[in-house]
C-alpha positions in Angstrom: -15.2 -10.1 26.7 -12.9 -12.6 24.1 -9.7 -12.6 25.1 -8.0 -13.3 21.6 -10.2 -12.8 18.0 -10.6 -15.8 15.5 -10.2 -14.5 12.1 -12.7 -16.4 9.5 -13.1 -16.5 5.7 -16.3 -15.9 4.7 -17.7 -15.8 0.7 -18.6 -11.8 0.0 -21.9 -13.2 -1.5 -22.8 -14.8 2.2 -22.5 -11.1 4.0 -25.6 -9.1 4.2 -24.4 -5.0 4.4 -26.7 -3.9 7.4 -30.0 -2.3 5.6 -30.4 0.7 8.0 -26.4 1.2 8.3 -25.9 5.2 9.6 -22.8 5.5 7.6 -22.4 6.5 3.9 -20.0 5.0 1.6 -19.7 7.5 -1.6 -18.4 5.9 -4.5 -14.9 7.7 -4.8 -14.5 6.8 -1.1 -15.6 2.9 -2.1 -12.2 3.4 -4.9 -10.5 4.8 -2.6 -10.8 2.1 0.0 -10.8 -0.3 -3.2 -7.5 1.0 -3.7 -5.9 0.8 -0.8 -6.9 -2.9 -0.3 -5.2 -3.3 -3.8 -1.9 -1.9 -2.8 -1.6 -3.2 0.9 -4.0 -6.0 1.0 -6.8 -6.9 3.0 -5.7 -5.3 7.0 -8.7 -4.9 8.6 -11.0 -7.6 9.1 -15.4 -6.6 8.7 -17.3 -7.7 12.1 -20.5 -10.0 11.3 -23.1 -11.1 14.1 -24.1 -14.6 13.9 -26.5 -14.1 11.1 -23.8 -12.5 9.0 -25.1 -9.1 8.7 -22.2 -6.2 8.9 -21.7 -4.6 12.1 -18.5 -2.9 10.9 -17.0 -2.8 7.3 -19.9 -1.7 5.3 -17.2 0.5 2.9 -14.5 -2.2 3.4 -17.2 -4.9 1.6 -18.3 -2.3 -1.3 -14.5 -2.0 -1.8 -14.1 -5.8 -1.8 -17.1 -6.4 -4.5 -15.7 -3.6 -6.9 -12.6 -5.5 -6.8 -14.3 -8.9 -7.3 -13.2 -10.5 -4.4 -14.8 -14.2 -3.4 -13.8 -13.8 0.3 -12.9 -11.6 3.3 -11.2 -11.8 6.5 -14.1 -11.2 8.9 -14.5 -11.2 12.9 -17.6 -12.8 14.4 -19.4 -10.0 17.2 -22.1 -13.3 18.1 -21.2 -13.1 21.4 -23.2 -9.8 21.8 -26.9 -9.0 22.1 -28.8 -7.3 19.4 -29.2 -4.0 21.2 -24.9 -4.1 21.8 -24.8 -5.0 18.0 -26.5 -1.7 16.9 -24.3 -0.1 19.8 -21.5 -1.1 18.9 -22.3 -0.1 14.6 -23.0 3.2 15.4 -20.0 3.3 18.6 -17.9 2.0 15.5 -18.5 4.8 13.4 -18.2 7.6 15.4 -15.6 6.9 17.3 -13.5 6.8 13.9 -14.4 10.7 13.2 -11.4 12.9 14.0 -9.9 15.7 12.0 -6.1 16.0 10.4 -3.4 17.1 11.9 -2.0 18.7 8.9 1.3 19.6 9.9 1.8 15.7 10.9 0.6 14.8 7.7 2.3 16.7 5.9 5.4 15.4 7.4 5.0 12.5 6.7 3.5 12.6 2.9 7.0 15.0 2.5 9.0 11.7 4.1 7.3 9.4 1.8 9.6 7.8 -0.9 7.1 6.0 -2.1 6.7 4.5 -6.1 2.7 5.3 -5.9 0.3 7.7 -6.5 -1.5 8.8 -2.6 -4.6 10.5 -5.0 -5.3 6.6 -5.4 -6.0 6.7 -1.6 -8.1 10.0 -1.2 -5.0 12.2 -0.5 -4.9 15.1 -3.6 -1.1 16.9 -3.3 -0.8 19.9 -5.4 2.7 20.9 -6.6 4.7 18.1 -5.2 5.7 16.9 -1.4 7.5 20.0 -0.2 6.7 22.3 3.4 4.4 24.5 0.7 2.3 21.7 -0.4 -1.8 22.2 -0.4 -2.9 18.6 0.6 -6.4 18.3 0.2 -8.3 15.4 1.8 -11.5 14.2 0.5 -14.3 15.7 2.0 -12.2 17.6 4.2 -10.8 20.8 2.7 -7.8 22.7 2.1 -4.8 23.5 4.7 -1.4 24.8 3.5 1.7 25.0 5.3 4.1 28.0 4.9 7.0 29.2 7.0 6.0 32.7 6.4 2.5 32.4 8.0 3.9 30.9 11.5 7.2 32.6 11.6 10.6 31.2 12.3 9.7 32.0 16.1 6.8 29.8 16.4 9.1 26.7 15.9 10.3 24.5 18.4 12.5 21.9 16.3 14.2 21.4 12.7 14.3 18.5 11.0 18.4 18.4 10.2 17.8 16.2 6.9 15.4 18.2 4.8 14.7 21.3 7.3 11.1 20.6 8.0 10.0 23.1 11.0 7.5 21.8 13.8 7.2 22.1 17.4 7.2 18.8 19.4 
């Protein structure tokens, strides 16, 4: 194992996307992404293999094409085999599947004071940032947040600066 990552440069035309890659990229998650790497930069480097063919980034280099980008920050995997390369792809993916917690979320979209729009990011709030709000995440539904259908009983702790009720 590398102790410490070297972060290289690479031209977006030089990175092959991997042809048989598991993982879908729709297009409004590809401006999504796009989006995000407008507002707060580039974070998040790809991983290439010595022939630089994605291992990890697939959406993160659609993103960086739609925005015309000539390079990205990527992170070399050529230390591995071929058989820990497809591993590691498809290790990559899944282990990046959880669901929401909503009630977290929603705390902190509501703590937000922020001068952008969180649609541009996937994030759809209807009616505002307040305890009522409907946040809908792509692809993932529909969960609102109500006092009245956990009762004041179920909560642990109040926030003292806007009331927000949670348990800890």
């Amino acid at each position: 194992m590398r102790d410490q990552m070297k972060i290289e440069y690479l031209p977006v035309d030089s990175l092959t996307p991997y042809e048989r890659n598991a993982k879908k990229h729709p297009d409004e998650q590809v401006e999504h992404i796009a989006n995000s790497i407008r507002e707060f930069g580039f974070r998040q480097p790809l991983v290439v293999d010595a022939d630089n063919v994605v291992v990890i980034g697939h959406g993160r280099l659609m993103a960086a094409k739609k925005l015309g980008l000539v390079t990205v920050p990527v992170v070399r995997a050529d230390d591995l085999s071929e058989a820990k390369i497809k591993a590691l792809r498809l290790a990559d993916n899944k282990t990046n599947e959880s669901e929401w917690d909503f009630g977290n979320l929603n705390f902190d979209l509501n703590d937000l004071n922020i001068d952008f729009d969180m649609s541009d990011f996937g994030f759809d709030i209807a009616g505002g940032a307040t305890e009522e709000t409907s946040v809908t995440i792509a692809g993932q539904g529909v969960t609102e947040y109500r006092e009245e259908d956990f009762g004041d009983d179920k909560f642990e702790c109040e926030c003292p600066r806007c009331g927000f009720k949670f348990n800890r």
